[in-house]
PDB file of N, CA, C and O in Angstrom:
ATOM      1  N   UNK A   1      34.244  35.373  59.285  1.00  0.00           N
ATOM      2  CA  UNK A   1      33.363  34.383  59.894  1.00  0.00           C
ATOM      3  C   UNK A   1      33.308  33.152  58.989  1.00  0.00           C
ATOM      4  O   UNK A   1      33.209  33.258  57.767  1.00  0.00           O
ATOM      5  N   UNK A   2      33.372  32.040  59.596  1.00  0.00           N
ATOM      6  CA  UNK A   2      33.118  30.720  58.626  1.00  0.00           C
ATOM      7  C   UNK A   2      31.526  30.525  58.454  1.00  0.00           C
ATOM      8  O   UNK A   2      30.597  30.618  59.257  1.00  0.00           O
ATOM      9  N   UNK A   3      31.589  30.215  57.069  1.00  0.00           N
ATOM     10  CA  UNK A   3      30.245  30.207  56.521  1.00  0.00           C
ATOM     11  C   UNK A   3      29.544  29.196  56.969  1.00  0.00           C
ATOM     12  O   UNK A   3      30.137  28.334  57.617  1.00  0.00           O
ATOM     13  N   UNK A   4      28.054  29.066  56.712  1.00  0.00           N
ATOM     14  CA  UNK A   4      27.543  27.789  56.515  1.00  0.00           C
ATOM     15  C   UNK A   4      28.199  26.338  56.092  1.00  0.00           C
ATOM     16  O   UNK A   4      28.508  25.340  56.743  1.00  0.00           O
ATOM     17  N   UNK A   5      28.261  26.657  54.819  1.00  0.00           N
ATOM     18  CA  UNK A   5      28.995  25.717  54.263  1.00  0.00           C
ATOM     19  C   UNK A   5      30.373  24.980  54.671  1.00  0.00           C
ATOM     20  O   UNK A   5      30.686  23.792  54.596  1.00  0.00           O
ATOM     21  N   UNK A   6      31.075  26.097  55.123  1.00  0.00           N
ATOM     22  CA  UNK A   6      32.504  25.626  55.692  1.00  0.00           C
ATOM     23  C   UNK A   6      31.959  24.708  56.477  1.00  0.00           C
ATOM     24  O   UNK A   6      32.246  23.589  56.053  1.00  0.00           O
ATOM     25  N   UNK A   7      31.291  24.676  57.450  1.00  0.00           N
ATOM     26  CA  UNK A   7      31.076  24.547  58.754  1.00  0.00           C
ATOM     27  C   UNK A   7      30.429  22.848  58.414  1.00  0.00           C
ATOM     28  O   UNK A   7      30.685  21.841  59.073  1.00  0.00           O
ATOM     29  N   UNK A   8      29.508  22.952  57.142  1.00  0.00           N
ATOM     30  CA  UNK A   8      28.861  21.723  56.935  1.00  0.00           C
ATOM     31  C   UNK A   8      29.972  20.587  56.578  1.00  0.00           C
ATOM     32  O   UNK A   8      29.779  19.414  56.897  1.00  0.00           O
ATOM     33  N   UNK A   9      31.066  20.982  55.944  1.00  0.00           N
ATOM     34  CA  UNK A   9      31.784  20.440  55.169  1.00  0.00           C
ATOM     35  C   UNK A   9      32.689  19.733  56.056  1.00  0.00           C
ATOM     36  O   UNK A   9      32.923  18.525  56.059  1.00  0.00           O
ATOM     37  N   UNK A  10      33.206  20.707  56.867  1.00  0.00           N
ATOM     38  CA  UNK A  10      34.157  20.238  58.265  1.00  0.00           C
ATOM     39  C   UNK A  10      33.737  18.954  58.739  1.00  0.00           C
ATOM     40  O   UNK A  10      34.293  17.883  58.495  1.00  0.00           O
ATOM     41  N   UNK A  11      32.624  19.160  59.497  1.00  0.00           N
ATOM     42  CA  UNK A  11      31.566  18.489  60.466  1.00  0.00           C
ATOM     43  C   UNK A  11      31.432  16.565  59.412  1.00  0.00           C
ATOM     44  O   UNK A  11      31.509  15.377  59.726  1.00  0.00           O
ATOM     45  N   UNK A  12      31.230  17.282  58.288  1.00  0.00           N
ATOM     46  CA  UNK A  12      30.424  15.816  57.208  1.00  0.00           C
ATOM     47  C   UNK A  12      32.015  15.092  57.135  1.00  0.00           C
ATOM     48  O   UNK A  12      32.019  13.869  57.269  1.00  0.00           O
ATOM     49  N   UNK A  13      33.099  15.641  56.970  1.00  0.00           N
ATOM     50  CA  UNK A  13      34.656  15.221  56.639  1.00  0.00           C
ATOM     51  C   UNK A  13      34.668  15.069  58.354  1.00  0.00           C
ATOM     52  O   UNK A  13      35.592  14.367  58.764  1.00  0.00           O
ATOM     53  N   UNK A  14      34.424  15.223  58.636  1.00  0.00           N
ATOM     54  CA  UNK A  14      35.205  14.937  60.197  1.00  0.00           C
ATOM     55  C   UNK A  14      34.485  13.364  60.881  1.00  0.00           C
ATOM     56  O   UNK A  14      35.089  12.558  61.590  1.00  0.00           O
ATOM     57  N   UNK A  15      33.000  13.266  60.392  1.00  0.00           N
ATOM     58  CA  UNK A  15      32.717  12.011  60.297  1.00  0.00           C
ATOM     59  C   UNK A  15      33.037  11.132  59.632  1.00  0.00           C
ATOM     60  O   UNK A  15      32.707   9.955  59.778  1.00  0.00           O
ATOM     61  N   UNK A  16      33.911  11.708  58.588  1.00  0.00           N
ATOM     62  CA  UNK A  16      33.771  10.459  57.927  1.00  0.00           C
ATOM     63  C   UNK A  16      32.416   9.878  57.044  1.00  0.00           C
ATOM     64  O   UNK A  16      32.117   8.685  57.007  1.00  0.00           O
ATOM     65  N   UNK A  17      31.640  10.997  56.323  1.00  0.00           N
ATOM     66  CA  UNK A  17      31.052  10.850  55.767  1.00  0.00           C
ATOM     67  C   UNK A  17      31.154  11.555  54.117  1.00  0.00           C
ATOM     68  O   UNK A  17      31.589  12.663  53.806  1.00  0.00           O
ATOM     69  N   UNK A  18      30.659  10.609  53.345  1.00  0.00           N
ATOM     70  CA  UNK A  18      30.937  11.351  51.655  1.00  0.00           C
ATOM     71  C   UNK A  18      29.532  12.443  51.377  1.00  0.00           C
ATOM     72  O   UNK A  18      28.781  12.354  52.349  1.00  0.00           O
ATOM     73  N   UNK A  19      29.107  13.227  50.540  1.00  0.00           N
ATOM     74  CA  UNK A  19      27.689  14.416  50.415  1.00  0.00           C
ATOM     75  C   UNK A  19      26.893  13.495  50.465  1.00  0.00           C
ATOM     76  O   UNK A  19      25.960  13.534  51.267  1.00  0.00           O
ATOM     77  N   UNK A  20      27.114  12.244  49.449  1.00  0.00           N
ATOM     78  CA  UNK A  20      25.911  11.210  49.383  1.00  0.00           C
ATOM     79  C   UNK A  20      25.538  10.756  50.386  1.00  0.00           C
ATOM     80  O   UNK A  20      24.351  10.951  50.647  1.00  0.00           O
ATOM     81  N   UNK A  21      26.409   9.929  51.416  1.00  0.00           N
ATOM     82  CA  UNK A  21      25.852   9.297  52.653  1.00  0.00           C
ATOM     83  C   UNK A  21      24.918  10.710  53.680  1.00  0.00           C
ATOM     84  O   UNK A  21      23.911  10.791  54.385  1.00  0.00           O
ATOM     85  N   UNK A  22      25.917  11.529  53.233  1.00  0.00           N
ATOM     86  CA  UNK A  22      25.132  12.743  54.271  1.00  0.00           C
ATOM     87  C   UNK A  22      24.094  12.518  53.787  1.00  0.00           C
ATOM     88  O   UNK A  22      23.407  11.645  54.318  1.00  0.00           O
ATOM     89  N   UNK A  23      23.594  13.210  52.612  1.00  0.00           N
ATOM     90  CA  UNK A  23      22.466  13.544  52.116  1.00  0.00           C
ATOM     91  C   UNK A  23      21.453  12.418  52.178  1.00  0.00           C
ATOM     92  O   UNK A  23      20.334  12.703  52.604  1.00  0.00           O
ATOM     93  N   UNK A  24      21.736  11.052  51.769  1.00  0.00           N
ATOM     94  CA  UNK A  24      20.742  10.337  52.035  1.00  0.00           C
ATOM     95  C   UNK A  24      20.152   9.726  53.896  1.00  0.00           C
ATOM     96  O   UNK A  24      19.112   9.256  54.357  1.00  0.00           O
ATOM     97  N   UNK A  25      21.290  10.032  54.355  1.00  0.00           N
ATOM     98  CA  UNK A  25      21.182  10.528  55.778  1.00  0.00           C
ATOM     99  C   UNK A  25      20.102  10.956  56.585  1.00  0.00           C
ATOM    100  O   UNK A  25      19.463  10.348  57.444  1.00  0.00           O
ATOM    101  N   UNK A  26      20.000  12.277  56.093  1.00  0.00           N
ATOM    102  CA  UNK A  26      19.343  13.169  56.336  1.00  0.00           C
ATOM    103  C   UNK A  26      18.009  13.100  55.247  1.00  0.00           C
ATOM    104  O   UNK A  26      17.683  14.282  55.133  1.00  0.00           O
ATOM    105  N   UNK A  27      17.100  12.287  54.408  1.00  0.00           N
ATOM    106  CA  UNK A  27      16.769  11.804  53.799  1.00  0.00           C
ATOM    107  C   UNK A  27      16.550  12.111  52.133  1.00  0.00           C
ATOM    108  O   UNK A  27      15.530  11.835  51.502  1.00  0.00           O
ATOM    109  N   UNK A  28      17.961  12.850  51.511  1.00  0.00           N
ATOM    110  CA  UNK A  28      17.275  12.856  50.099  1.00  0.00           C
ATOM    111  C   UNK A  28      17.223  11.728  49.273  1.00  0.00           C
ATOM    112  O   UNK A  28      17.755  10.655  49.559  1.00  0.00           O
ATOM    113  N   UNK A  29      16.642  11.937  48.338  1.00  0.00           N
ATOM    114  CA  UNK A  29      16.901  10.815  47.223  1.00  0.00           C
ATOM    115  C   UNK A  29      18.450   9.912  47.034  1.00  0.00           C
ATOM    116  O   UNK A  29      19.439  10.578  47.338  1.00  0.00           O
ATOM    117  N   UNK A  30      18.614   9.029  46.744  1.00  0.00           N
ATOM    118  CA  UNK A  30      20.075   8.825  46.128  1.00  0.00           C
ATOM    119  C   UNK A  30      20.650   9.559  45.308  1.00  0.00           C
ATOM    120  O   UNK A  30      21.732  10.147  45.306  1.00  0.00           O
ATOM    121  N   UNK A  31      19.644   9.446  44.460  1.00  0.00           N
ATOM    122  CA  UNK A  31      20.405  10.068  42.527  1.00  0.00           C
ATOM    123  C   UNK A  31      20.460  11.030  42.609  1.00  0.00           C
ATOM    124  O   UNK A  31      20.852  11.565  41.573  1.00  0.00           O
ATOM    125  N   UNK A  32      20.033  12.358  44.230  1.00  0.00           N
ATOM    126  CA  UNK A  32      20.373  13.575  44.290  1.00  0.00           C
ATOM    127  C   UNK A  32      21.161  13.861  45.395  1.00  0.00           C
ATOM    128  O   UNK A  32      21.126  15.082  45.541  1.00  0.00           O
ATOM    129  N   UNK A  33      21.888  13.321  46.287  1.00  0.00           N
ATOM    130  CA  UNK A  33      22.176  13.538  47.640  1.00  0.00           C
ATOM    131  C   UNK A  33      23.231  14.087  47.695  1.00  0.00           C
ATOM    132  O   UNK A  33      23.194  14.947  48.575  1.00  0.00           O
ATOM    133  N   UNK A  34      24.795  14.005  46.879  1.00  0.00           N
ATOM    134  CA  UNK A  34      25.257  14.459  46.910  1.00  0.00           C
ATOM    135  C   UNK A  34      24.984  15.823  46.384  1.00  0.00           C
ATOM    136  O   UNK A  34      25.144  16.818  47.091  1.00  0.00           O
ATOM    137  N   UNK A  35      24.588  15.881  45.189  1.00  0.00           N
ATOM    138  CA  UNK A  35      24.311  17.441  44.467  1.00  0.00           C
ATOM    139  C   UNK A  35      23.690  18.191  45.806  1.00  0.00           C
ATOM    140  O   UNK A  35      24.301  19.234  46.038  1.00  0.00           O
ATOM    141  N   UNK A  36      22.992  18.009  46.419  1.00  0.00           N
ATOM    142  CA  UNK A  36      21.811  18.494  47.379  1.00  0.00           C
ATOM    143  C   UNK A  36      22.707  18.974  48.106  1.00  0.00           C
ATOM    144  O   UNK A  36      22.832  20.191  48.239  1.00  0.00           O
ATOM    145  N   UNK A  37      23.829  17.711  48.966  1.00  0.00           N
ATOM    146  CA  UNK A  37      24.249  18.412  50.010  1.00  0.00           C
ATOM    147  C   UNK A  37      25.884  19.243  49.111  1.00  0.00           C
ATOM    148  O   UNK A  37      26.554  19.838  49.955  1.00  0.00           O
ATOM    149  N   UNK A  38      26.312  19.299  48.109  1.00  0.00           N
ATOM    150  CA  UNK A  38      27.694  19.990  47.308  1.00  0.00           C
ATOM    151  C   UNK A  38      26.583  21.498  47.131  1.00  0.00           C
ATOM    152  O   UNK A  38      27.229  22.546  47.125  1.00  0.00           O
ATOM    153  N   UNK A  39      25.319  21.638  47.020  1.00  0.00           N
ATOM    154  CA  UNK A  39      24.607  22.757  47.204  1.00  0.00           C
ATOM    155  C   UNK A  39      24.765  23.402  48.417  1.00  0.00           C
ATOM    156  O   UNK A  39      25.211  24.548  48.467  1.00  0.00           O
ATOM    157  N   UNK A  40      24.552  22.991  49.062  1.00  0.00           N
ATOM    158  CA  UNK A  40      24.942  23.609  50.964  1.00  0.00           C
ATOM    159  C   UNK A  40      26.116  24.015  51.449  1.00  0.00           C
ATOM    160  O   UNK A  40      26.412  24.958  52.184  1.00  0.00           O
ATOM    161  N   UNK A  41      26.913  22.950  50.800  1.00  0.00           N
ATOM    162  CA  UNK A  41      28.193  22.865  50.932  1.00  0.00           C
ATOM    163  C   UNK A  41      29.261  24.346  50.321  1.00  0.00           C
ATOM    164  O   UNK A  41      30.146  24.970  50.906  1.00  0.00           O
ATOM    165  N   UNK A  42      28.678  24.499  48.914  1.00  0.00           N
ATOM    166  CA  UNK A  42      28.978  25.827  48.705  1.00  0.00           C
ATOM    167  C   UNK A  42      28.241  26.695  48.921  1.00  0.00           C
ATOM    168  O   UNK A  42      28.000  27.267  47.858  1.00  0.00           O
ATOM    169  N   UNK A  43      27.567  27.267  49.984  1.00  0.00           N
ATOM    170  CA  UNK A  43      26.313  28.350  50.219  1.00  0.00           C
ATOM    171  C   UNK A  43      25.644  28.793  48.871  1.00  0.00           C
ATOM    172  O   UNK A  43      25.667  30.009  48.681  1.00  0.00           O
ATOM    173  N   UNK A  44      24.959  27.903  47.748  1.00  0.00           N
ATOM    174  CA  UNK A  44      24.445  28.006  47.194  1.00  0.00           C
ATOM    175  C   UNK A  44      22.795  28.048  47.401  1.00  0.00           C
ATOM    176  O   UNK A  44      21.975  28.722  46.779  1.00  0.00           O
ATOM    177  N   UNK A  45      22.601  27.172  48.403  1.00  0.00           N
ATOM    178  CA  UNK A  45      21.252  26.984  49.370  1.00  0.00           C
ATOM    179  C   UNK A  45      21.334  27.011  50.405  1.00  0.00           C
ATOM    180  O   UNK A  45      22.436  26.549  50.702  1.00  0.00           O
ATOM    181  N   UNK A  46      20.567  27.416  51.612  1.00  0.00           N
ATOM    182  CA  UNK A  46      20.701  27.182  52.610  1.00  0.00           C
ATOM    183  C   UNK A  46      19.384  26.308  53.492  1.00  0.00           C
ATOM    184  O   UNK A  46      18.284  26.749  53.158  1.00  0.00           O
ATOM    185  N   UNK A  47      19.330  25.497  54.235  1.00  0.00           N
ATOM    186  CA  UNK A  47      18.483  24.618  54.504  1.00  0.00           C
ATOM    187  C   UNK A  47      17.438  24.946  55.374  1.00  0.00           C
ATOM    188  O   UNK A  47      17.935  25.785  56.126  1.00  0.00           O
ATOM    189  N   UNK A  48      16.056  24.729  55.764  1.00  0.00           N
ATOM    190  CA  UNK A  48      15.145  25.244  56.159  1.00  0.00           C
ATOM    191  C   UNK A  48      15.517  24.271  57.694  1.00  0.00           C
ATOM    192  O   UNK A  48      16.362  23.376  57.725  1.00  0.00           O
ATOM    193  N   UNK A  49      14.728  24.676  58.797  1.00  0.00           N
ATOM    194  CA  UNK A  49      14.807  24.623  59.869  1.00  0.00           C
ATOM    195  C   UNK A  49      14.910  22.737  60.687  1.00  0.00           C
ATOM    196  O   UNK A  49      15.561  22.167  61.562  1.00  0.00           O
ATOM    197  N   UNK A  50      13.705  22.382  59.604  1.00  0.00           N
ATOM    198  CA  UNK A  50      13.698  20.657  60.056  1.00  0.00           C
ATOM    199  C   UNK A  50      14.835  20.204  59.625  1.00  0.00           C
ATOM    200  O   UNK A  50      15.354  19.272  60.240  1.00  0.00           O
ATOM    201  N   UNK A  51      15.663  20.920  58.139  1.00  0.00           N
ATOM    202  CA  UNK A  51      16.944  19.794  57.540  1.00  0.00           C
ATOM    203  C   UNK A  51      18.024  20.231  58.576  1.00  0.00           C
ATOM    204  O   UNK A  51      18.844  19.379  58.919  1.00  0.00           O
ATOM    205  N   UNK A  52      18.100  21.585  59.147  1.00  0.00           N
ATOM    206  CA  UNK A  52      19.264  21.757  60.072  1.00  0.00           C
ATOM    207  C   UNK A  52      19.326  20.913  61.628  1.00  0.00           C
ATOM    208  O   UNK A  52      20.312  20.711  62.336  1.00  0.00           O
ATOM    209  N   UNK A  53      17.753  20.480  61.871  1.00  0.00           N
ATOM    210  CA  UNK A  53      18.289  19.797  63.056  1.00  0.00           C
ATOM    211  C   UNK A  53      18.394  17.882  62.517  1.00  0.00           C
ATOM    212  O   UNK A  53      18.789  16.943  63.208  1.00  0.00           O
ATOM    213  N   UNK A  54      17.965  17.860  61.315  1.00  0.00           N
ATOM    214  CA  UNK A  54      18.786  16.909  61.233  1.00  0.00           C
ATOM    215  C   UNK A  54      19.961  16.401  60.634  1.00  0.00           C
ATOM    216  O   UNK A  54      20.398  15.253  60.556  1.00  0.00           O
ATOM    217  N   UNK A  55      20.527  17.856  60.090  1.00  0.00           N
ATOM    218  CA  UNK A  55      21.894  17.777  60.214  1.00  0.00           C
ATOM    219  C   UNK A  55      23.062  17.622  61.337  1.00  0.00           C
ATOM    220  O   UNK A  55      24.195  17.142  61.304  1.00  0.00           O
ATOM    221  N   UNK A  56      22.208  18.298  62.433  1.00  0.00           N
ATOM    222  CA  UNK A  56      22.743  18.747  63.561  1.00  0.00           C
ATOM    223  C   UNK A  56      23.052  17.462  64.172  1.00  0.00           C
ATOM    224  O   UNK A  56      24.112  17.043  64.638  1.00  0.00           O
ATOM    225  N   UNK A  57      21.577  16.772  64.042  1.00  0.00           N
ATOM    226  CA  UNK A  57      21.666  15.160  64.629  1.00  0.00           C
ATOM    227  C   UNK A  57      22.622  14.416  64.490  1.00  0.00           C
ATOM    228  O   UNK A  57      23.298  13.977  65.421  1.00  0.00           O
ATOM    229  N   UNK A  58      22.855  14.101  62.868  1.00  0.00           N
ATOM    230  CA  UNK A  58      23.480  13.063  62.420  1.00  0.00           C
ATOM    231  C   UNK A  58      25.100  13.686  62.701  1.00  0.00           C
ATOM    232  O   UNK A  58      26.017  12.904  62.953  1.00  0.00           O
ATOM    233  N   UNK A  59      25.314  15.141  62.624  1.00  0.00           N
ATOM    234  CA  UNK A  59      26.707  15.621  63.019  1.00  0.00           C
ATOM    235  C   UNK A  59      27.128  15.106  63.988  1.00  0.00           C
ATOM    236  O   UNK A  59      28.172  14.456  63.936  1.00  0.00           O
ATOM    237  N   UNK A  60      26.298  15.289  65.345  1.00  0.00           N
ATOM    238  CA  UNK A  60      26.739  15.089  66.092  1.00  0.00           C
ATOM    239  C   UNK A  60      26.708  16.338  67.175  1.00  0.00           C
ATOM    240  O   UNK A  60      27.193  16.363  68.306  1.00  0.00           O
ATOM    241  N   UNK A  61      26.030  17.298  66.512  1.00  0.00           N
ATOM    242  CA  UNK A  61      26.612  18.810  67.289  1.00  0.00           C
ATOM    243  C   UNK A  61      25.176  19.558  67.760  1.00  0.00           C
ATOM    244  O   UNK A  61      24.201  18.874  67.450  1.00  0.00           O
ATOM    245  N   UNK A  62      24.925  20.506  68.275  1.00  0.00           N
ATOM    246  CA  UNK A  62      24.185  21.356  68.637  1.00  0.00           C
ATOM    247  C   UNK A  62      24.044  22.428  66.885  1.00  0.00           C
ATOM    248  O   UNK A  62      24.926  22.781  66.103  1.00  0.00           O
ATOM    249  N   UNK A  63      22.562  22.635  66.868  1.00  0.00           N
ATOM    250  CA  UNK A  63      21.924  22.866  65.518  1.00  0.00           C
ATOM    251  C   UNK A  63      22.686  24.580  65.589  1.00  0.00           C
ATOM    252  O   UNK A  63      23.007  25.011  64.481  1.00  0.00           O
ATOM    253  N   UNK A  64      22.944  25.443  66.703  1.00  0.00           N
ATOM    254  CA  UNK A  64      23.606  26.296  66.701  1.00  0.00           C
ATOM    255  C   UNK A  64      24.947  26.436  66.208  1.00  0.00           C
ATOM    256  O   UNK A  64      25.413  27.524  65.872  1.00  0.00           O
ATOM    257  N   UNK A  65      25.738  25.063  66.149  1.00  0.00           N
ATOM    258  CA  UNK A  65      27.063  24.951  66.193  1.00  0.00           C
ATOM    259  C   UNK A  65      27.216  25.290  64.132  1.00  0.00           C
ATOM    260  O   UNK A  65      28.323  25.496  63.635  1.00  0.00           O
ATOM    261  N   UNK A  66      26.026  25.274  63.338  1.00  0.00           N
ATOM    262  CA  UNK A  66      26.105  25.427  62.392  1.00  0.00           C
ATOM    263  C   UNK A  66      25.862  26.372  61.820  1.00  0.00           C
ATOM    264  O   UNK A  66      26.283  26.619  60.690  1.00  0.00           O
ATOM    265  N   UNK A  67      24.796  27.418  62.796  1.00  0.00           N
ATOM    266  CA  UNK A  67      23.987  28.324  62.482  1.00  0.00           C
ATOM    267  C   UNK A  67      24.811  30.150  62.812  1.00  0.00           C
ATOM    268  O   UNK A  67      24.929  31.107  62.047  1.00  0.00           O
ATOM    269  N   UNK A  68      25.148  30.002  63.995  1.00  0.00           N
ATOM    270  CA  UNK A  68      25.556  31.030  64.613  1.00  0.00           C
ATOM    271  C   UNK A  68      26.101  31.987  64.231  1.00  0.00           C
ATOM    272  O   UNK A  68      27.314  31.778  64.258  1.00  0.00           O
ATOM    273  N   UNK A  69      25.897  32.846  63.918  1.00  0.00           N
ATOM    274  CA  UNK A  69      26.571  33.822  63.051  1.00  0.00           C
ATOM    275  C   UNK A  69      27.586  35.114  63.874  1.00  0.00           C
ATOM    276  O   UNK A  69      28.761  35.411  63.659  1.00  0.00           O
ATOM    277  N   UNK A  70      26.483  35.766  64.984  1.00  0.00           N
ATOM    278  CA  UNK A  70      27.064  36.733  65.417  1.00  0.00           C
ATOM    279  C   UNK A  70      27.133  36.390  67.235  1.00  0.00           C
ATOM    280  O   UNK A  70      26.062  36.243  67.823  1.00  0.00           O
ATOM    281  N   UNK A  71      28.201  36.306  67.861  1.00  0.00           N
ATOM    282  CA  UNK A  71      28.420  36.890  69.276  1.00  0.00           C
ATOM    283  C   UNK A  71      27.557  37.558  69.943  1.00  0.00           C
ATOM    284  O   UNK A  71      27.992  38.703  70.063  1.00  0.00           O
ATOM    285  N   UNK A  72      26.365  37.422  70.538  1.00  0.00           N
ATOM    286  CA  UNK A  72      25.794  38.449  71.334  1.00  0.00           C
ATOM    287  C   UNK A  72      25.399  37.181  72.324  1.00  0.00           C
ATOM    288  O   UNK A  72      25.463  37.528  73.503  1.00  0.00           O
ATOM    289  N   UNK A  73      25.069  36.023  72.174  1.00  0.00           N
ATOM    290  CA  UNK A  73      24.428  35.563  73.401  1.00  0.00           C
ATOM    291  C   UNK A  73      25.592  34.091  74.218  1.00  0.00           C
ATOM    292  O   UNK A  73      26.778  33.980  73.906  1.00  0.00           O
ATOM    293  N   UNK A  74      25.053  33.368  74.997  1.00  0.00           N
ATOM    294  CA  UNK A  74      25.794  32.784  75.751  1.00  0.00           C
ATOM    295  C   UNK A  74      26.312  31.462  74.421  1.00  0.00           C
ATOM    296  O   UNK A  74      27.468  31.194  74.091  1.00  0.00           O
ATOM    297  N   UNK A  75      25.035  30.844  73.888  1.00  0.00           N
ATOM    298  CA  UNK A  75      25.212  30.217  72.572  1.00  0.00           C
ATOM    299  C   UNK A  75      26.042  30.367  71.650  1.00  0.00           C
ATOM    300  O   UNK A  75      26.421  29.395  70.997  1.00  0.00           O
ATOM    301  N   UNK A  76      26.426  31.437  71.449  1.00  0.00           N
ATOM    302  CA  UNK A  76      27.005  32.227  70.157  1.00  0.00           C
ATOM    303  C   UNK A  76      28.178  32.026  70.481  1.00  0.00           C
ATOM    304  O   UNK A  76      28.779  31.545  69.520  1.00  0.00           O
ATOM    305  N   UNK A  77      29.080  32.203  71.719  1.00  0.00           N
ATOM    306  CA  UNK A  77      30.065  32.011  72.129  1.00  0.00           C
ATOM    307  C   UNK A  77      30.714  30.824  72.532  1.00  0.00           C
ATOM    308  O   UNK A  77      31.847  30.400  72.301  1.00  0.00           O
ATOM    309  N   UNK A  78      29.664  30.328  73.252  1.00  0.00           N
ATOM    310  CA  UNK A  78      30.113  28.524  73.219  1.00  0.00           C
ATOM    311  C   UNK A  78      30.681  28.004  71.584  1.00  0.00           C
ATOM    312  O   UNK A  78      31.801  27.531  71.394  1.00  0.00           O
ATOM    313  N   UNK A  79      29.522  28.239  70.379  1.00  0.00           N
ATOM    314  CA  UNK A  79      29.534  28.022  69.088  1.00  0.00           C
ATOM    315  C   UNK A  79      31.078  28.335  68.761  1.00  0.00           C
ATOM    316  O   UNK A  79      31.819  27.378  68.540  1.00  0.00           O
ATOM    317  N   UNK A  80      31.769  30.121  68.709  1.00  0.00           N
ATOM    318  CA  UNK A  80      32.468  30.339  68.346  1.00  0.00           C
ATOM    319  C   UNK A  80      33.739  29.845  69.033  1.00  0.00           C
ATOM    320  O   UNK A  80      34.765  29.935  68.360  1.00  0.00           O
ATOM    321  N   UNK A  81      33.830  29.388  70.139  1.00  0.00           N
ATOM    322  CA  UNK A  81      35.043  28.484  71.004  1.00  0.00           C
ATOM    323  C   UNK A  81      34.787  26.829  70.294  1.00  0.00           C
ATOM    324  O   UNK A  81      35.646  26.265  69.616  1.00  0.00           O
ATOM    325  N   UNK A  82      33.793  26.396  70.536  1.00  0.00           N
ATOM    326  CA  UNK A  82      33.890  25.299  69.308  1.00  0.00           C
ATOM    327  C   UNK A  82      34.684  25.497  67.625  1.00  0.00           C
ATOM    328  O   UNK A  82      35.327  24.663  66.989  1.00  0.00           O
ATOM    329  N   UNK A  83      34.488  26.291  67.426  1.00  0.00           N
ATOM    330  CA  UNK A  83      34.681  26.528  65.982  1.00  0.00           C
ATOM    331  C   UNK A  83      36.716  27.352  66.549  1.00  0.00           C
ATOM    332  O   UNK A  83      37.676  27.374  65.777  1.00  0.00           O
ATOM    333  N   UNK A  84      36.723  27.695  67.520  1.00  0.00           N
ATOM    334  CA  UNK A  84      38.383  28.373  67.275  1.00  0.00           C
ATOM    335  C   UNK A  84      39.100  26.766  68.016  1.00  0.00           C
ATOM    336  O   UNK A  84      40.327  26.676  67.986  1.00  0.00           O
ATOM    337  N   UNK A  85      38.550  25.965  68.440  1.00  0.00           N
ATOM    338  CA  UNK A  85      39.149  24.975  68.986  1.00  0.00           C
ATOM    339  C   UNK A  85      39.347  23.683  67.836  1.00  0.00           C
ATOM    340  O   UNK A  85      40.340  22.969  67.693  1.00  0.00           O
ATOM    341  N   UNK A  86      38.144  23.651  67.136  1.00  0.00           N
ATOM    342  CA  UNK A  86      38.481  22.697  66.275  1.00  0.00           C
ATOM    343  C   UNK A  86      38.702  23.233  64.759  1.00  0.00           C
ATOM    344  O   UNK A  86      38.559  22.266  64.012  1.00  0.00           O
ATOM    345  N   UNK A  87      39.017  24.490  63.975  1.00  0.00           N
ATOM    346  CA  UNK A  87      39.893  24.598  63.162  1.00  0.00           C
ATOM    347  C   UNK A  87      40.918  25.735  63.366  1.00  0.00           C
ATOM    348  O   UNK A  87      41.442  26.311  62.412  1.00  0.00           O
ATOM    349  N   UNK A  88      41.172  26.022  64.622  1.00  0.00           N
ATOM    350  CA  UNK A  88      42.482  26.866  64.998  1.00  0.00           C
ATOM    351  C   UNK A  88      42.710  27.959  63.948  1.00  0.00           C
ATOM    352  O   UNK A  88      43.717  28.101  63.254  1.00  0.00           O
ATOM    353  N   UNK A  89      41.354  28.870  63.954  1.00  0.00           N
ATOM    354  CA  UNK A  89      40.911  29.659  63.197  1.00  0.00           C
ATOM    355  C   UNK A  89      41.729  31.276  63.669  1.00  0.00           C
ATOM    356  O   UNK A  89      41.723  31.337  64.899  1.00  0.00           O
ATOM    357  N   UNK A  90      42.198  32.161  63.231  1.00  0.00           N
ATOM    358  CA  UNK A  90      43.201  33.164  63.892  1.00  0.00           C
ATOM    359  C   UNK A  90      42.149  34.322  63.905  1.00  0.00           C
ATOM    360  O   UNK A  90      42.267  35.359  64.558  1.00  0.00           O
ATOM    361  N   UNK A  91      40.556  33.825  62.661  1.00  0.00           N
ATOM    362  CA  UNK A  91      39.474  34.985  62.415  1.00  0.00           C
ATOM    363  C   UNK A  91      39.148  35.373  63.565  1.00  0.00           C
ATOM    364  O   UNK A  91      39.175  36.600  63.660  1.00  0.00           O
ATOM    365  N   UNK A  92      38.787  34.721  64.679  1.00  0.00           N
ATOM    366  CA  UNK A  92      38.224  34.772  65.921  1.00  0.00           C
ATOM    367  C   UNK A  92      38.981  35.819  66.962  1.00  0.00           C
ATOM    368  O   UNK A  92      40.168  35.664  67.250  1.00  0.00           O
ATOM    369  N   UNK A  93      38.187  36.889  67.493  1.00  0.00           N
ATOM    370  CA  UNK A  93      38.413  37.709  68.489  1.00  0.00           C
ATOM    371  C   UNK A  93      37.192  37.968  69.231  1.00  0.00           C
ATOM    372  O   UNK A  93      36.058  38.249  68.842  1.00  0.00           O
ATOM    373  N   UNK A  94      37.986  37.711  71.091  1.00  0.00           N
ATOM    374  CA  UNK A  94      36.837  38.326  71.932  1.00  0.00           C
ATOM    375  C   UNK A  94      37.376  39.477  72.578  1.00  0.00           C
ATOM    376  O   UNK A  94      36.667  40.160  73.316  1.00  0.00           O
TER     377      UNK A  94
END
């Protein structure tokens, strides 16, 4: 399964954004934004509920598309066809 982090990292590189712009983005400090979000980035932290939907925001994506872990609901599957479509992932089986 792709982690958190993978998933943040993709999404922030796929905009076209550096940790810093993310992070101050989403509103940290300057002088910490990258560290903050290179924390997430390697599942060293994981973010509480308000920073994921405004990660989700500024991504661009549905707050699930980051979160989703396991296959059981209609969400989960949309999530995981997002995720085998845009890194042509071979992990994925339905």
């Amino acid at each position: 399964m792709i982690t958190f982090g993978e998933k943040l990292q993709y999404l922030r590189r796929k905009n076209n954004l550096t940790q810093k712009q993310l992070g101050m983005t989403v509103g940290f400090p300057e002088n910490t934004a990258d560290v903050q979000i290179a924390q997430y980035e390697s599942n060293v932290r994981m973010p509480q509920e308000e920073l994921l939907k405004k990660l989700a925001q500024v991504l661009r994506v549905q707050k699930e598309i980051l979160t989703v872990p396991v296959l059981t609901k209609p969400k989960e599957f949309s999530a995981a066809f997002f995720w085998m479509n845009e890194m042509g992932e071979r992990r994925f089986y339905l």
